[in-house]
C-alpha positions in Angstrom: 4.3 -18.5 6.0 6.6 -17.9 2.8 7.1 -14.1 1.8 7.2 -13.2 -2.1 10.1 -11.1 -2.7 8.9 -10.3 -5.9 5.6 -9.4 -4.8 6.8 -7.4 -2.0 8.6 -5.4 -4.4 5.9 -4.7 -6.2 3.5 -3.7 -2.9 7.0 -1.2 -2.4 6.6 0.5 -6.1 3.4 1.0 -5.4 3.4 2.6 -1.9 6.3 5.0 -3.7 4.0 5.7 -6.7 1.3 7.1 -4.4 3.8 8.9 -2.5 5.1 10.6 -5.7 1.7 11.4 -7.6 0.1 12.2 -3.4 -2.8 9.7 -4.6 -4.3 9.2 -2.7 -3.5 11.7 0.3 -4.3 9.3 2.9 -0.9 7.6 1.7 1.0 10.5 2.2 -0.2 11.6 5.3 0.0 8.1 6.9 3.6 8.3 5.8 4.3 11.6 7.2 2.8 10.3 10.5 5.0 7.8 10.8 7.9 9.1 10.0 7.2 12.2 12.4 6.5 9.1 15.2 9.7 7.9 14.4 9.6 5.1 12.5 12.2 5.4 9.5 11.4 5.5 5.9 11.5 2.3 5.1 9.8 0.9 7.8 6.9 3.6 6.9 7.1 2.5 3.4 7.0 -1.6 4.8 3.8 -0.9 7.2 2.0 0.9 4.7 2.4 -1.7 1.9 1.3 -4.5 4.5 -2.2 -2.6 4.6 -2.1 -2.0 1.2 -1.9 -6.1 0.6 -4.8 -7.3 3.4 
């Protein structure tokens, strides 16, 4: 399956925007999670927006 730079980009913004503004929660906790598990930031960032887009 093709990816959509573009659109992945966008999904990225997005995940960042609710990190800024903390809305909703869930998306900063979730990020906090992983990042205290180990997983860096943009990998955090990556596995968040891939929920985000199901």
């Amino acid at each position: 399956m093709k990816t959509n730079p573009v659109a992945g980009e966008q999904i990225l913004q997005i995940v960042d925007n609710q990190l800024k503004s903390n809305d909703p929660p869930e998306t900063r906790q979730t990020y906090d999670r992983l990042l205290q598990s180990g997983i860096t930031d943009k990998n955090a960032r990556m596995y968040i927006g891939q929920m985000c887009s199901c």
